[in-house]
Structures are given as C-alpha cells and as structure tokens.
C-alpha positions in Angstrom: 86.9 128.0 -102.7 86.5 130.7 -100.2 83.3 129.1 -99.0 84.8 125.9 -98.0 87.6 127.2 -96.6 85.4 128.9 -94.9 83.8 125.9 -93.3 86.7 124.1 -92.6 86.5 121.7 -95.9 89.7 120.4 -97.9 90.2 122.3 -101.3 90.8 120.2 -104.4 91.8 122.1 -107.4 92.0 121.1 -111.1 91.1 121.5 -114.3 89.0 118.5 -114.1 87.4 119.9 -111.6 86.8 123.3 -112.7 87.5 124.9 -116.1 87.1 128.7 -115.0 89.0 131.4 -113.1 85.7 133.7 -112.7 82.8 133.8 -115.2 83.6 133.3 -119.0 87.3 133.1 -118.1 89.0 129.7 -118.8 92.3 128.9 -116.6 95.0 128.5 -118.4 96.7 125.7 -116.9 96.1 123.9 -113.0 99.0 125.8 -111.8 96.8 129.0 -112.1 94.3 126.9 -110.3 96.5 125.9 -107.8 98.1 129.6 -107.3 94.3 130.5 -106.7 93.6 128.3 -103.8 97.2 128.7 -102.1 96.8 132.7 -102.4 92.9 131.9 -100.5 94.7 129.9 -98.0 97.2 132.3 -97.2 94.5 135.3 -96.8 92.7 133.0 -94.5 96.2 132.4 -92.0 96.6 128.9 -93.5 98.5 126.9 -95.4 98.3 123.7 -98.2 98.4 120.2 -96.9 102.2 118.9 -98.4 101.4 114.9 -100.5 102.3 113.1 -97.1 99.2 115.4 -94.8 96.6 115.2 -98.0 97.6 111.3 -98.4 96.6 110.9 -94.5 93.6 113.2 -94.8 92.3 111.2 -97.2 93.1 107.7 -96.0 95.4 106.6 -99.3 98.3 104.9 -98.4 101.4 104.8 -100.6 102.3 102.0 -102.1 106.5 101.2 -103.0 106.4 98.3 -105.4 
C-alpha cells in the first residue's frame, strides 16, 4: 500500500485482494483492511476517494433502474 501511495496510484483493498495483514497474519474481516489503507492515507496528508470520486476515477457510471 505504502508503495503505491507512494507513486500516486489508487488503493483497492479487500479480502479478495489480499488475505494478510503482515506475514502469516490473516485479516480478520475487510474493515481491518480498509482501516489499514485509510490510517496510510492519513500518514501520507491524504484522504479516501468517497463512492461518487472512485465511481469517476474509474469511469463507472451509476445506473438508477
């Protein structure tokens, strides 16, 4: 995580994107994952994207049926 922040990148967070807090450690849930990266950001002077930013980062559009 550091790394990419590091470099500018977007952060995506998960358990089906990483199992592990640190070596040998499984997270317990993708809140702890998420309370990771947000806790990085925040070191680094910066803050999460809210649904609407990362929507528009990404290119998705939303969809009301």
């Amino acid at each position: 995580m550091m790394a990419t922040i590091a470099m500018g990148g977007h952060l995506r967070v998960g358990l089906e994107d990483n199992l592990y807090m640190s070596r040998g450690v499984l997270a317990k849930s993708n809140a702890q994952l998420v309370e990771r990266a947000v806790k990085l950001l925040e070191i680094n002077g910066l803050e999460p994207a809210t649904p609407d930013e990362a929507r528009e980062i990404y290119g998705l559009t939303r969809k009301v049926f």
